[in-house]
LUMDO-465569 format. One line per 4 residues: number of its first residue (from 1); their letters; for each residue x, y, z of C-alpha. Coordinates in Angstrom, 2 decimals, padded with zeros to 5 digits, always signed. Example, Ala and Ser with C-alpha at 12.3 -4.5 7.8 and 13.67 -1.06 7.14 Angstrom:
<sites>
1 = AS = +012.30,-004.50,+007.80  +013.67,-001.06,+007.14 .
</sites>
This chain:
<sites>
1 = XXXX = +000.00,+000.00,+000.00  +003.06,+002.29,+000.34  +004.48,+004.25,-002.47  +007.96,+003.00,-002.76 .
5 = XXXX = +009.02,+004.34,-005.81  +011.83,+006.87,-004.38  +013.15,+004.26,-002.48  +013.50,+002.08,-005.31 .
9 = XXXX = +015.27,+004.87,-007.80  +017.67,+004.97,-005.04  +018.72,+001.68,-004.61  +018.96,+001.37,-008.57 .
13 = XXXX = +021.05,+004.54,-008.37  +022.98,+003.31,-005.80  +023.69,-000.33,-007.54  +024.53,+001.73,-010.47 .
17 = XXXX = +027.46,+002.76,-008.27  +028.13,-000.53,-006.57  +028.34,-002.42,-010.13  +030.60,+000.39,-011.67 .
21 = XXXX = +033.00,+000.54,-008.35  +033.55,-003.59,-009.07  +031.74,-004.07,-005.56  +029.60,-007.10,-005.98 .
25 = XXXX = +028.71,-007.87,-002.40  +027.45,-004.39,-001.95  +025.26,-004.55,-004.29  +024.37,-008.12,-003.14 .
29 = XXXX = +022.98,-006.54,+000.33  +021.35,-003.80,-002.11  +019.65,-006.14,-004.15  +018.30,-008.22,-001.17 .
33 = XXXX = +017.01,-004.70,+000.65  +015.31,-003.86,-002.85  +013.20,-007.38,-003.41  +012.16,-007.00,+000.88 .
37 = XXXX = +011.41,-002.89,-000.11  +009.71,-003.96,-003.34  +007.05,-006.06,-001.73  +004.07,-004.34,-001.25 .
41 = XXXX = +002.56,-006.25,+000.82  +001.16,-004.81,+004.26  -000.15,-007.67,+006.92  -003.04,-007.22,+009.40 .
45 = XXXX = -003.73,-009.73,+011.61  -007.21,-010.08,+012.63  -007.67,-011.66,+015.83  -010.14,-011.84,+018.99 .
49 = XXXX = -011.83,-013.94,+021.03  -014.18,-016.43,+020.05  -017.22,-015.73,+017.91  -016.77,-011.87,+017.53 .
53 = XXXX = -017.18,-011.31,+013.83  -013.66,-011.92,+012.81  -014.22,-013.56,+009.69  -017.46,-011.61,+008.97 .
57 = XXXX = -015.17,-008.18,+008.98  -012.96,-009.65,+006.93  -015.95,-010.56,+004.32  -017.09,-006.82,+004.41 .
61 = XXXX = -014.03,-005.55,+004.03  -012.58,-007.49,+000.95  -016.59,-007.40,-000.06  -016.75,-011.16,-000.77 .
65 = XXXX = -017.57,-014.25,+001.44  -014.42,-015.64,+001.65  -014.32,-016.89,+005.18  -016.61,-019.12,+006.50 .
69 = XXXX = -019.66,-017.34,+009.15  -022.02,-019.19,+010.70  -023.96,-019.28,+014.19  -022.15,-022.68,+014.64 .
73 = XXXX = -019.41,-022.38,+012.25  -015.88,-021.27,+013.45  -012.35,-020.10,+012.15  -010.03,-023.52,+012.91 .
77 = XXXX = -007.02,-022.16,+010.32  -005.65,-019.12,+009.54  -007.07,-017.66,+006.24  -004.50,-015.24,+004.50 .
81 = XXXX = -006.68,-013.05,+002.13  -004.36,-011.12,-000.59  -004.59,-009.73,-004.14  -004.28,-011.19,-007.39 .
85 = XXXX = -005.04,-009.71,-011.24  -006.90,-012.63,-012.42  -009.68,-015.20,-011.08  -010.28,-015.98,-007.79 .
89 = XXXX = -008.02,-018.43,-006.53  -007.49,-020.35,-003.24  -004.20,-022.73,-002.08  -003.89,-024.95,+001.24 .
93 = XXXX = -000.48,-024.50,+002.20  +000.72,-027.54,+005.05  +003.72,-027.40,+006.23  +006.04,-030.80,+005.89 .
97 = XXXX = +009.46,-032.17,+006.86  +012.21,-032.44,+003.91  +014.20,-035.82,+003.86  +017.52,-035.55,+004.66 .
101 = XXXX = +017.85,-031.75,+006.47  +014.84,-031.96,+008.60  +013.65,-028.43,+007.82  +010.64,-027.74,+007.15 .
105 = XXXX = +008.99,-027.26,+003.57  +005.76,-025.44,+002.52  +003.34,-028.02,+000.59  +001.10,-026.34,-001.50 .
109 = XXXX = -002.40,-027.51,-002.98  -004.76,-025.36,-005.12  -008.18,-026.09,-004.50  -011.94,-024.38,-005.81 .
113 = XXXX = -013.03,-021.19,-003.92  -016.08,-023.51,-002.41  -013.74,-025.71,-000.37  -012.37,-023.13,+001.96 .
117 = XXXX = -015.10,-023.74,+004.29  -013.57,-027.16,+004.06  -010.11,-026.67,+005.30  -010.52,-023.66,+007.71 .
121 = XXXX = -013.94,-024.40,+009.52  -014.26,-026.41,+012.48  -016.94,-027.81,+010.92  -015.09,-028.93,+008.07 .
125 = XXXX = -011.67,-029.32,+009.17  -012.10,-030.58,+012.81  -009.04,-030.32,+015.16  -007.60,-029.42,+011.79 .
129 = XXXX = -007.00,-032.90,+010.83  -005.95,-032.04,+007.24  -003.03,-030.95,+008.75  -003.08,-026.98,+007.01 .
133 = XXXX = -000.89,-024.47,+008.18  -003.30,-021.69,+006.56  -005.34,-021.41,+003.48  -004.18,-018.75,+001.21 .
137 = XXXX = -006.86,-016.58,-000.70  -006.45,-014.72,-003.78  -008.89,-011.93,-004.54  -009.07,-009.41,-007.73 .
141 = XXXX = -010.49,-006.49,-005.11  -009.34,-002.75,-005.40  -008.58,-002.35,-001.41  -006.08,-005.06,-001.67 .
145 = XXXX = -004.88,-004.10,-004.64  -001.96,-001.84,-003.03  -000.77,-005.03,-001.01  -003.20,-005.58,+001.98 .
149 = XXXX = -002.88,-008.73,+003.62  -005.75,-009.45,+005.76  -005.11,-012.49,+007.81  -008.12,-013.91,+010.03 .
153 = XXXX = -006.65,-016.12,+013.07  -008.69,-018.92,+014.78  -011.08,-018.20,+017.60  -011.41,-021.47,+019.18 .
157 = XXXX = -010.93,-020.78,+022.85  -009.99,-017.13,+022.37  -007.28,-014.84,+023.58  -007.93,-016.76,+026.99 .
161 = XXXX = -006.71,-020.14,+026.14  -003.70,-021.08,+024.67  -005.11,-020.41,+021.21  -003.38,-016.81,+022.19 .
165 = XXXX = -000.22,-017.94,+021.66  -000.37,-018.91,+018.33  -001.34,-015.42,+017.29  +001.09,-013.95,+019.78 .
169 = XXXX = +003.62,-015.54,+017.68  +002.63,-013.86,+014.08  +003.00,-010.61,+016.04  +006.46,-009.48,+014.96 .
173 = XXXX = +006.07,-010.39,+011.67  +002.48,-008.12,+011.44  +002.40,-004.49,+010.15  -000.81,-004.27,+012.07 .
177 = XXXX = -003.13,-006.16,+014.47  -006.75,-005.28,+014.90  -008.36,-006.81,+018.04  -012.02,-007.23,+017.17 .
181 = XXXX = -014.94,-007.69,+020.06  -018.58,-007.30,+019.55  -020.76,-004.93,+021.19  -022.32,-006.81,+023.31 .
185 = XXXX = -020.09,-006.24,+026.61  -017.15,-004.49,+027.43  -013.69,-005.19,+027.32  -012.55,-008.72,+029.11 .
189 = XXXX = -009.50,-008.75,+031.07  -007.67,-010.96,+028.52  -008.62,-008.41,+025.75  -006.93,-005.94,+027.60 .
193 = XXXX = -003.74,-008.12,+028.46  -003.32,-009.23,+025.05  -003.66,-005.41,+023.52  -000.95,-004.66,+026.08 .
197 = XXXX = +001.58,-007.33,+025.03  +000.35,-006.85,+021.49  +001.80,-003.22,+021.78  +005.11,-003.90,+022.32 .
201 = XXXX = +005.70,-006.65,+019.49  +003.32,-004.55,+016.93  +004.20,-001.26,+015.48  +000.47,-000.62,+015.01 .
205 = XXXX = -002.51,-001.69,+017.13  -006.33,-000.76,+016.55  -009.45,-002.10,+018.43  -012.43,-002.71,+015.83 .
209 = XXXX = -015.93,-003.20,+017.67  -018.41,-004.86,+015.83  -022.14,-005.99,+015.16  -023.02,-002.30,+016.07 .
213 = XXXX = -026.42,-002.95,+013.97  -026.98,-005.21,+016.79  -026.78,-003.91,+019.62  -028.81,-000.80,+020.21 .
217 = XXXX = -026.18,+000.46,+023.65  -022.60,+000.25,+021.35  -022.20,+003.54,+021.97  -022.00,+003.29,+025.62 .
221 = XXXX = -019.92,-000.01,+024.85  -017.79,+001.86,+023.36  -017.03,+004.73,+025.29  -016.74,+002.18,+028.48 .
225 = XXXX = -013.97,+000.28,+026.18  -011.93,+004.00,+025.71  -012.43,+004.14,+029.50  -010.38,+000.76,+029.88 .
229 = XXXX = -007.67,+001.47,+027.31  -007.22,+005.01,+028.93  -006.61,+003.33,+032.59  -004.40,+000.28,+030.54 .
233 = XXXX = -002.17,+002.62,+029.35  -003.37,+001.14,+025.93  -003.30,+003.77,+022.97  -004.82,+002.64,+020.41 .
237 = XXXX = -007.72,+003.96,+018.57  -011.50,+002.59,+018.60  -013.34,+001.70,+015.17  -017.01,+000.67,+015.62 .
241 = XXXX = -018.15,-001.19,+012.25  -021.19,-003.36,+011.46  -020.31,-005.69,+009.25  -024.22,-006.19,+008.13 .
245 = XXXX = -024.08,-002.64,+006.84  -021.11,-002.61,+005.09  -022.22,-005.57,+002.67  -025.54,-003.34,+002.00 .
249 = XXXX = -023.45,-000.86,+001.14  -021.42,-002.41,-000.99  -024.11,-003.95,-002.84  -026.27,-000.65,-003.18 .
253 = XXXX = -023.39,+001.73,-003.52  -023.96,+003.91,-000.93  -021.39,+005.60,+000.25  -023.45,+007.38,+003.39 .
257 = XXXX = -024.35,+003.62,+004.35  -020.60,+002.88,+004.07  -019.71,+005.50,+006.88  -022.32,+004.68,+008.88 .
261 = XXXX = -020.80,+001.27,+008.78  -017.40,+002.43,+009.83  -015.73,+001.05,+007.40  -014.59,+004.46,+005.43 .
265 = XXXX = -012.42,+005.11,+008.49  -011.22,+001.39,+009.04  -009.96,+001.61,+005.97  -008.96,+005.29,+006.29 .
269 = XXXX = -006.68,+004.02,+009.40  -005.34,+001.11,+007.13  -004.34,+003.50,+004.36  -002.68,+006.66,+006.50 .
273 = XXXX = -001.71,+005.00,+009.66  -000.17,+001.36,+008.65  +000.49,+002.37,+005.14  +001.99,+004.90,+005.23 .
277 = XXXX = +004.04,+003.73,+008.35  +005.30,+000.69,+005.95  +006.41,+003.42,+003.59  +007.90,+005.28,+006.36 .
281 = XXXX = +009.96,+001.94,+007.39  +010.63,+001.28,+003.41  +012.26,+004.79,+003.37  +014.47,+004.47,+006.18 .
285 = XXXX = +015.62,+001.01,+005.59  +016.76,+002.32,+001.96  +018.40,+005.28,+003.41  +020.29,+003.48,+005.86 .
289 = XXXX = +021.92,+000.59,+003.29  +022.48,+003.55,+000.67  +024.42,+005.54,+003.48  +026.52,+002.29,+004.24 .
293 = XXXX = +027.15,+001.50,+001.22  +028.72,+004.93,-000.61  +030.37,+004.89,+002.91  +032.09,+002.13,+002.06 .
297 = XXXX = +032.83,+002.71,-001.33  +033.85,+006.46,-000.41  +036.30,+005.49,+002.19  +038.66,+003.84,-000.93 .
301 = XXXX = +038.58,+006.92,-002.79  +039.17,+009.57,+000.13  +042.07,+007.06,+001.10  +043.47,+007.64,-001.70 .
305 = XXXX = +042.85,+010.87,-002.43  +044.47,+011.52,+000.71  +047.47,+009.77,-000.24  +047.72,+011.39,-003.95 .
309 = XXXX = +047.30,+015.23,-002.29  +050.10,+014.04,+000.72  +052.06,+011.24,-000.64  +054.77,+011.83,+002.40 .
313 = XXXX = +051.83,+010.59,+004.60  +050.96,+007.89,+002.94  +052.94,+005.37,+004.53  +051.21,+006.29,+007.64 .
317 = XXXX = +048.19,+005.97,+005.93  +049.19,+002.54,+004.87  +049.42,+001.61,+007.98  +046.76,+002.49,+009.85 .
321 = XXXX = +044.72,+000.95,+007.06  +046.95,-002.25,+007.66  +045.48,-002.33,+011.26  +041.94,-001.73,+010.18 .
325 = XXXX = +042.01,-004.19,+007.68  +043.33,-006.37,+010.66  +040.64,-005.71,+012.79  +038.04,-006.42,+010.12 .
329 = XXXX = +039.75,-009.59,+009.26  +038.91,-010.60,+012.92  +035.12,-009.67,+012.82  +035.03,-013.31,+010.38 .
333 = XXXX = +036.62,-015.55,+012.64  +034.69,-017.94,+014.86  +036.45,-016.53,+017.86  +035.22,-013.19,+017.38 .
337 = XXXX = +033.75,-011.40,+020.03  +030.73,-010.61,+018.26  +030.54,-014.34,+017.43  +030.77,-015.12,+021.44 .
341 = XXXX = +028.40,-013.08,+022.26  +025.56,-014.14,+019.64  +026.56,-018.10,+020.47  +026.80,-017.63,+024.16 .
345 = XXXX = +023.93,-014.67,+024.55  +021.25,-017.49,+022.28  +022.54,-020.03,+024.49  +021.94,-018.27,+027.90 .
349 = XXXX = +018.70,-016.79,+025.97  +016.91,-020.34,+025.37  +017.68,-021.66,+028.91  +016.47,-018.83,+030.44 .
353 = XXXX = +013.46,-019.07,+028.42  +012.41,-022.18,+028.67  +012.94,-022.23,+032.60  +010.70,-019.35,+032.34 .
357 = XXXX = +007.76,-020.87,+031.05  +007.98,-024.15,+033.26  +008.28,-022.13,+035.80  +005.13,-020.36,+034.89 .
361 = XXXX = +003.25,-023.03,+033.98  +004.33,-025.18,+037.34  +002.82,-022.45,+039.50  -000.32,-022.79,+037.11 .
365 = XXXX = -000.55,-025.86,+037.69  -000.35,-025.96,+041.62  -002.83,-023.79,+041.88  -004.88,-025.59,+040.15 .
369 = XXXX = -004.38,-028.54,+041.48  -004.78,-026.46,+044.91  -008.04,-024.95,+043.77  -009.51,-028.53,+042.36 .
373 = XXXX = -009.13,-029.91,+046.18  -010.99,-027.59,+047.27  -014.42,-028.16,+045.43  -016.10,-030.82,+043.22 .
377 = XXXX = -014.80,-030.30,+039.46  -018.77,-031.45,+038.47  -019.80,-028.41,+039.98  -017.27,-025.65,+038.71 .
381 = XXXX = -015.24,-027.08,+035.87  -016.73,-024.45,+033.38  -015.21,-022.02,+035.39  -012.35,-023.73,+036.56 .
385 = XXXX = -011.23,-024.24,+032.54  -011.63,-020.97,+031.71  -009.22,-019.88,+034.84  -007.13,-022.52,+033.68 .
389 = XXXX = -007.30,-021.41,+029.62  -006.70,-017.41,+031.21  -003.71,-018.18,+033.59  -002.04,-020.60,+030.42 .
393 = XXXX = -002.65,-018.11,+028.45  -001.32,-015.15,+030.28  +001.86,-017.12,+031.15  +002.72,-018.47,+027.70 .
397 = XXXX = +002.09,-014.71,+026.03  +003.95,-013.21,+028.78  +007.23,-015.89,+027.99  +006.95,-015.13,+024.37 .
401 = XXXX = +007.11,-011.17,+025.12  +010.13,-011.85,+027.73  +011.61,-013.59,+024.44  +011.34,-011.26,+021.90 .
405 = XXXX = +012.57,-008.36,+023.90  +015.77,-010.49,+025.35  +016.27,-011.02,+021.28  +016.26,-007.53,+020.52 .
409 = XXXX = +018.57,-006.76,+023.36  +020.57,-009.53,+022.26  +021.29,-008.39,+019.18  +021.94,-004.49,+020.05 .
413 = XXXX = +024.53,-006.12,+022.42  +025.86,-008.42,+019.06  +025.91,-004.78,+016.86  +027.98,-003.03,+019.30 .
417 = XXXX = +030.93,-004.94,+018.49  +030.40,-003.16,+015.11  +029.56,+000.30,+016.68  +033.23,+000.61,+018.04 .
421 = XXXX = +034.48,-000.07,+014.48  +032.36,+003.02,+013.24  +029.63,+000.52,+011.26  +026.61,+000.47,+013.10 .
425 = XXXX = +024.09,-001.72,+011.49  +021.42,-004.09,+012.66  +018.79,-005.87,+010.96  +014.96,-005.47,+011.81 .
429 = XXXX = +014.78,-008.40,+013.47  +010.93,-007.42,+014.79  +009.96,-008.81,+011.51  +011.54,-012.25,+011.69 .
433 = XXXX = +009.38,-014.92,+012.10  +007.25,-017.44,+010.20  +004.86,-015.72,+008.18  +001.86,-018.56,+009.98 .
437 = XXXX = +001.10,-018.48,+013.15  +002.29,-020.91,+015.39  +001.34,-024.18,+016.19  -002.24,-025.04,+017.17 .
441 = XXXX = -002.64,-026.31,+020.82  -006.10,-028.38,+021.69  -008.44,-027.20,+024.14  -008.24,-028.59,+027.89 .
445 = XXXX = -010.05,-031.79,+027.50  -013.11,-032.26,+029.89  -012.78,-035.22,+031.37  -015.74,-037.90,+032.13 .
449 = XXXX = -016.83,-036.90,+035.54  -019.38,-039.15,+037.34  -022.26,-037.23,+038.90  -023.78,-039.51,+041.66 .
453 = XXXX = -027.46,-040.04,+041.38  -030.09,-040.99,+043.02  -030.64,-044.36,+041.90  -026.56,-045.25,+042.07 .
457 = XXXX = -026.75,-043.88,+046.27  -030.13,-046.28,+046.56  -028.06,-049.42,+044.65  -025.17,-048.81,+046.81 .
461 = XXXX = -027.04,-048.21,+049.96  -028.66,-051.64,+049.35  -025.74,-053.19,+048.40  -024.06,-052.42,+051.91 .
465 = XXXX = -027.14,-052.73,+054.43  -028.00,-056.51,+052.75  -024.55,-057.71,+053.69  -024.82,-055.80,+057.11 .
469 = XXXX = -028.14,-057.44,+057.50  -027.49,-060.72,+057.46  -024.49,-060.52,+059.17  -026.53,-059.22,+061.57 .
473 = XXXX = -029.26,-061.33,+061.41  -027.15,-064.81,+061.84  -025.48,-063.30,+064.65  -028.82,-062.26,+066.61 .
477 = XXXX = -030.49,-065.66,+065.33  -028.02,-067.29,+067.64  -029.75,-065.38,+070.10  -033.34,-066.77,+069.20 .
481 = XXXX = -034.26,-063.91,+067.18  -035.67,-063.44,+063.67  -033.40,-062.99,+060.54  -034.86,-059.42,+060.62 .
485 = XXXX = -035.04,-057.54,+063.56  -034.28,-054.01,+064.56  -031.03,-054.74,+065.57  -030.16,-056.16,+061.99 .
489 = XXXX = -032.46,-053.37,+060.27  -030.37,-050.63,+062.41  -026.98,-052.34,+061.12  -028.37,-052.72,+057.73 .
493 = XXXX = -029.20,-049.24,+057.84  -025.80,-047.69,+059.63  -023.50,-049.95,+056.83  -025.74,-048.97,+053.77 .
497 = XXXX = -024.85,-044.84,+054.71  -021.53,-046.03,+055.63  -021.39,-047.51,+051.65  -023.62,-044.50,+050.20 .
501 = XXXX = -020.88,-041.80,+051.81  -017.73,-043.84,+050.70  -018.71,-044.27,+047.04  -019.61,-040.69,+047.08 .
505 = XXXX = -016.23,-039.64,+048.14  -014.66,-042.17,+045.88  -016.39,-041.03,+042.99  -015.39,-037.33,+044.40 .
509 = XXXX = -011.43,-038.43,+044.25  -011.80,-039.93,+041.21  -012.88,-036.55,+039.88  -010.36,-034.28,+041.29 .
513 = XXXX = -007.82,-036.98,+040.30  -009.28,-037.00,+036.51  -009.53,-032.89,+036.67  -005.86,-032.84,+037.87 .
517 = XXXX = -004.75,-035.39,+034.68  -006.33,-033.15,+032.52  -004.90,-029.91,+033.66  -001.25,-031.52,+033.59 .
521 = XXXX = -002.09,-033.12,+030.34  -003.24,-029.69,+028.90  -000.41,-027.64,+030.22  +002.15,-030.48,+028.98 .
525 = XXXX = +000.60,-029.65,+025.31  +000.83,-026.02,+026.23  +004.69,-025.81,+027.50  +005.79,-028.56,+024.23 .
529 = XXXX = +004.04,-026.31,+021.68  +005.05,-022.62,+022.99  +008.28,-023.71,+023.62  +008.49,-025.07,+020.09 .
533 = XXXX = +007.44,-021.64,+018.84  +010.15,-019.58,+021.21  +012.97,-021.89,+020.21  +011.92,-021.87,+016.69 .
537 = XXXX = +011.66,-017.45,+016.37  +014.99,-017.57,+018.48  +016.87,-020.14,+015.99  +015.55,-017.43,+013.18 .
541 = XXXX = +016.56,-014.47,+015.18  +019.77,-016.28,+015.72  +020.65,-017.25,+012.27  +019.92,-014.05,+010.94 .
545 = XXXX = +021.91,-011.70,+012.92  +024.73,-014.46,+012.14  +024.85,-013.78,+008.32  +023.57,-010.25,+008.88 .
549 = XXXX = +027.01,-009.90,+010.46  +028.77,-012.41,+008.69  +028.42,-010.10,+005.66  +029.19,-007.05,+007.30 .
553 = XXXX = +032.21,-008.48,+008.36  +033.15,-009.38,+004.71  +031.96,-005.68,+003.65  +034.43,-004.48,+005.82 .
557 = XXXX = +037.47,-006.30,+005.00  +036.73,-005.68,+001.44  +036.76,-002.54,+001.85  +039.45,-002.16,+003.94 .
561 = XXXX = +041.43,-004.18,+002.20  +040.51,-001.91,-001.38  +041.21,+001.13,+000.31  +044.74,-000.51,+001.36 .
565 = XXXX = +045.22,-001.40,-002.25  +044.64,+001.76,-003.70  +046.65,+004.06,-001.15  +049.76,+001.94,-002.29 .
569 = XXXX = +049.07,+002.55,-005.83  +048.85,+006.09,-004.78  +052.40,+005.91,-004.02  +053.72,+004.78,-006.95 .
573 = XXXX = +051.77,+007.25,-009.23  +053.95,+009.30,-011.20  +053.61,+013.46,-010.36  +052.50,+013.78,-014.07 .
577 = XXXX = +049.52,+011.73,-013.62  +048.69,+012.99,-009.56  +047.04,+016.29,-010.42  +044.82,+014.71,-013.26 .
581 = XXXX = +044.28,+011.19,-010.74  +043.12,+013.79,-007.92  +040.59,+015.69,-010.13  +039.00,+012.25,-011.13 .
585 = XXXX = +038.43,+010.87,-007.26  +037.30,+014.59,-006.46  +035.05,+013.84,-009.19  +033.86,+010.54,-008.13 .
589 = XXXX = +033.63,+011.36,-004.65  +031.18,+014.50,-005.67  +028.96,+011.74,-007.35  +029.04,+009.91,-004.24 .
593 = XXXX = +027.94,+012.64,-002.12  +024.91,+013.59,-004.70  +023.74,+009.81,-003.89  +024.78,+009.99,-000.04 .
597 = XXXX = +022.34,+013.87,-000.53  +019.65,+012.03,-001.82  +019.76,+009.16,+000.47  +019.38,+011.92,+003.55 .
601 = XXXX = +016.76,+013.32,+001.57  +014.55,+010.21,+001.49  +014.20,+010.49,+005.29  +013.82,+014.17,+005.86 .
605 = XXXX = +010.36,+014.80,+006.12  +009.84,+011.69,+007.92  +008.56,+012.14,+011.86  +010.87,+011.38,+014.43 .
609 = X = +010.27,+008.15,+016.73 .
</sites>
C-alpha cells in the first residue's frame, strides 16, 4: 500500500554505483534490501476472542464471502486473504518435513473457492486434521490491490486459552493487528492483556468493535472500552463497524451507508496509519543501506585521495589501514567477540526461556491442582477451565514477550561490536518470524466426571445394608431372634450410609484426580508447543543476525582491504599523472555525495520516533 518508488530509484542509483566501483557484495545486500522494499505487501492480523465477527469483517471488508460465518461455524485455520489480477483463486499450504535436512517445507495444494469452508472451519476441518498451516486466498479487489494482507486467526478458545499464543507468535512479523470484540459487553481482562503485550511486538494496534447494527447500547460499549484502554495505558484507537451494513453498502453503492458502517475510516486508518508507516519503514531502511554502502565505497577513494594530495603521509596511511584491515579480518573468525556473544547470549537466551515458562506453567498448575481440592470439578469445571485457559494463556504470552525483547537486546549487544568499528548496522529483526502463526494447541479436555445419582446412592445403599443385615441377622439368630429384627435393620441401615458416603467420596477423588490429569495433560501440550514456537523465532533471530554480520564483516574487509590497495598505488603514481588522478576521485567522490544527498533526503520529512 506504500508508495515506494523513491526508495526504489535509489537503490537502482545506488547499484549503479556498486556495479561500476567492481563491488559485488554491496550490491548483493542492495539487491536483497530492494526485493524486501519492493514487496508491497502490508499484513493485518485479525484476531479476537471467540465468535466476535472476525471472519465476517474480513468478508465486508474485501466485499466477498471468503471466510466461512455461521452461528455454529468457526475459524479452525488461519485464512490469508491477498490480491491477485486474475480469477479468484485459493491454495492450502501444510507445512512438511524435507528428507535428509529436517527443515521444514511449505506443501502447497490449489483447490476451488467452495472448499475453503472445508479446510478452515471447524466444521469442516475438525481439530484441523488435514493438517493446514493456513489457506491462502487470492482476490481481484481494489482495497487489496496496493498489497493488503488481511489475515483472520482462529477463535477457538480465544485470547484466553492457549489459542493466544499462536497469534502472539505472528506478532512481529504483522504491520498491524486489529483486536475485534462485539458490542455486546465491554472489554474482558484478557482483551486488555493481550492489547498490552500486542503493543510492544506490533508497530500498530487498533481495536475494531463490531455488530453495532446489533446492539442498540454500542455507543456506551464503546465509550466504556476507551475508559479501559485510557486506565491500561493502551493507545490505540476505537473503530465501531457493522459488518451487516457494510455488505448493504457495498451492494447498493452507498457511500453514506458505508460510513455509517465504519468502514470508510477502518480503511482510512489502514491507508494513512499502517500504510503509510510501511512506507515510512521502506524509506528508512533504503536510506540506511544507501548511506553504508557509498560509505564504504567512499572510504577507498578519500584514502586515496588523501594519499595522492600528501604522498609523504601515505605510509602512515598505509598503515593504519593495515590495522583496520586487521581488525576487520577478525570480525570473520569464529572466535570473534561478536561471534561469542551471539553463540553464548542465544545459548543463555533459550535456557532462560524455557525455565521461564515451566516455571510459569508449574505455578499454574499448583494452583490448580490447589483450587480442584478444594471443590467438586462437576460443579465448577466451566469455570475452573476458563481460569485454567486465562492463567495458560497469560503465562505463555507473557514468555513469548520476555523472548522477543531479550532477542532484541541480544542483538543491540551483538551490533555493538560493530559500533566501536564506526559501522553500526542491525537488521529489523521485529519482523523475523514465520509468516503462519504458530502451532495449534487443543483445548483442555473435559474429562468424564461421574455425577452420583439418586438411583446409584439407593443401589449402593442396598448393596451395603444386605450384607450388614445378614451378618446381623445370623449373629442375633443365635440369640433366638428373627433374621430381621431391629437390631439387623439398624446395622443394615448404619452400613448402607456407611457404603452410600464412601462411594460418594470415591467417585469425588476420582474426579479431582481426573480434573488434575487433565490440567497436567493440557499444560504439557501447552509448555511442548510454545516452547516449540520460542525456540523456533529464536533459531531465526539467531541465524539471521549471524549472516547479517557475517556479511558485514566481509563488507568491511573488502573494503578495507581496497582502500589498502589503492593508497599503495597512490604511491607509486607518477607526479605527471597525480594532479589529473586527484581531479578524477574529487570527481567521483562529488557523485558519491549527490547519492549519499539524496539518500538523507529520502528520510527528511519523515517524523521522528
Amino acid at each position: 500500500m506504500a508508495d515506494t518508488s523513491k526508495a526504489l530509484a535509489l537503490i537502482d542509483l545506488a547499484l549503479q554505483a556498486t556495479e561500476a566501483y567492481g563491488r559485488p557484495d554491496l550490491s548483493g545486500r542492495l539487491r536483497a534490501t530492494r526485493a524486501r522494499i519492493a514487496d508491497p505487501d502490508v499484513r493485518v492480523l485479525v484476531v479476537g476472542e471467540f465468535k466476535q465477527g472476525k471472519s465476517a469483517l474480513v468478508n465486508a471488508l474485501v466485499n466477498a464471502d471468503v471466510c466461512p460465518v455461521d452461528d455454529d461455524i468457526s475459524t479452525a485455520v488461519t485464512t490469508v486473504v491477498k490480491y491477485t489480477s486474475g480469477q479468484p483463486a485459493v491454495t492450502v499450504v501444510r507445512e512438511t518435513a524435507a528428507a535428509g535436512d529436517g527443515e521444514s517445507r511449505e506443501e502447497r495444494t490449489d483447490v476451488p473457492l467452495e472448499d475453503v469452508q472445508r479446510y478452515v472451519s471447524e466444521a469442516g476441518n475438525p481439530g484441523n486434521r488435514e493438517n493446514v498451516s493456513y489457506v491462502e486466498v487470492r482476490l481481484p479487489r481494489r482495497v487489496l490491490s496496493t498489497g493488503l494482507v488481511v489475515v483472520d486467526t482462529p477463535g477457538v478458545g480465544g485470547l484466553g486459552s492457549a489459542h493466544g499464543q499462536m497469534t502472539m507468535g505472528a506478532l512481529p512479523t504483522a504491520d498491524a493487528v486489529l483486536l475485534v470484540s462485539d458490542a455486546a459487553q465491554e472489554y474482558t481482562a484478557p482483551e486488555l492483556r493481550f492489547l498490552t503485550q500486542a503493543m510492544s511486538l506490533c508497530p500498530n494496534v487498533a481495536c475494531v468493535l463490531t455488530k453495532t447494527d446489533l446492539y442498540p447500547e454500542w455507543r456506551r460499549i464503546a465509550e466504556l472500552d476507551r475508559g479501559h484502554l485510557t486506565k491500561a495505558g493502551v493507545a490505540a484507537e476505537l473503530l465501531p463497524t457493522s459488518s451487516v451494513l457494510r455488505q448493504v453498502a457495498a451492494r447498493t453503492n452507498d457511500a453514506a451507508l458505508n460510513e455509517e458502517a465504519g468502514f470508510k475510516a477502518l480503511v482510512g486508518y489502514l491507508r494513512d496509519r499502517v500504510s503509510r508507516q510501511a512506507e515510512v519503514l521502506d524509506r528508512r531502511s533504503a536510506s540506511q543501506d544507501v548511506l553504508s554502502v557509498v560509505e564504504q565505497m567512499a572510504q577507498k577513494m578519500r584514502t586515496e585521495l588523501e594519499a595522492q594530495q600528501d604522498p609523504g603521509q601515505a605510509e602512515a596511511l598505509i598503515a593504519r589501514l593495515k590495522d583496520a584491515q586487521e581488525r576487520a579480518e577478525s570480525l570473520k573468525k569464529r572466535s570473534a567477540r561478536w561471534q561469542l556473544t551471539l553463540n553464548d547470549g542465544f545459548g543463555d537466551l533459550q535456557s532462560d526461556i524455557e525455565y521461564d515458562l515451566r516455571d510459569r506453567m508449574r505455578s499454574i498448575q499448583k494452583e490448580a491442582e490447589e483450587r480442584v481440592d478444594e471443590v467438586d470439578p462437576l460443579d465448577v469445571w466451566d469455570q475452573f477451565a476458563d481460569w485454567v485457559h486465562s492463567a495458560v494463556a497469560g503465562a505463555a504470552s507473557t514468555n513469548f514477550v520476555w523472548a522477543s525483547q531479550r532477542a532484541r537486546h541480544l542483538a543491540g549487544q551483538v551490533a555493538d561490536h560493530f559500533v566501536a568499528g564506526g559501522q553500526q548496522a542491525l537488521p529489523a529483526i521485529e519482523r523475523l518470524g514465520p509468516r503462519g502463526l504458530g502451532g495449534q494447541v487443543n483445548p483442555m479436555i473435559r474429562p468424564d466426571m461421574e455425577r452420583y445419582r439418586l438411583g446409584q446412592k439407593l443401589f449402593t445403599g442396598i448393596r451395603g445394608g444386605y450384607g450388614g443385615m445378614l451378618m446381623a441377622g445370623m449373629a442375633t439368630s443365635l440369640a433366638g431372634l428373627a433374621m430381621i429384627n431391629p437390631i439387623s435393620g439398624g446395622v443394615a441401615l448404619l452400613l448402607g450410609a456407611k457404603g452410600v458416603k464412601e462411594e460418594k467420596t470415591r467417585l469425588l477423588a476420582k474426579r479431582r484426580a481426573d480434573a488434575k490429569s487433565s490440567v497436567r495433560k493440557h499444560i504439557d501440550d501447552v509448555s511442548f508447543q510454545v516452547g516449540k514456537d520460542s525456540r523456533d523465532m529464536l533459531r531465526m533471530v539467531q541465524r539471521t543476525l549471524r549472516d547479517h554480520f557475517q556479511d558485514l564483516a566481509q563488507e568491511l574487509t573488502t573494503s578495507m582491504s581496497e582502500s589498502v590497495k589503492s593508497a599503495q598505488e597512490a604511491v607509486r603514481t607518477v607526479t605527471t599523472d597525480r594532479e589529473k588522478r586527484v581531479k578524477d576521485l574529487q570527481a567521483e567522490l562529488e557523485r558519491l555525495a549527490a547519492v549519499e544527498k539524496q539518500a538523507h533526503d529520502l528520510v527528511a520529512a519523515d517524523p521522528k520516533r
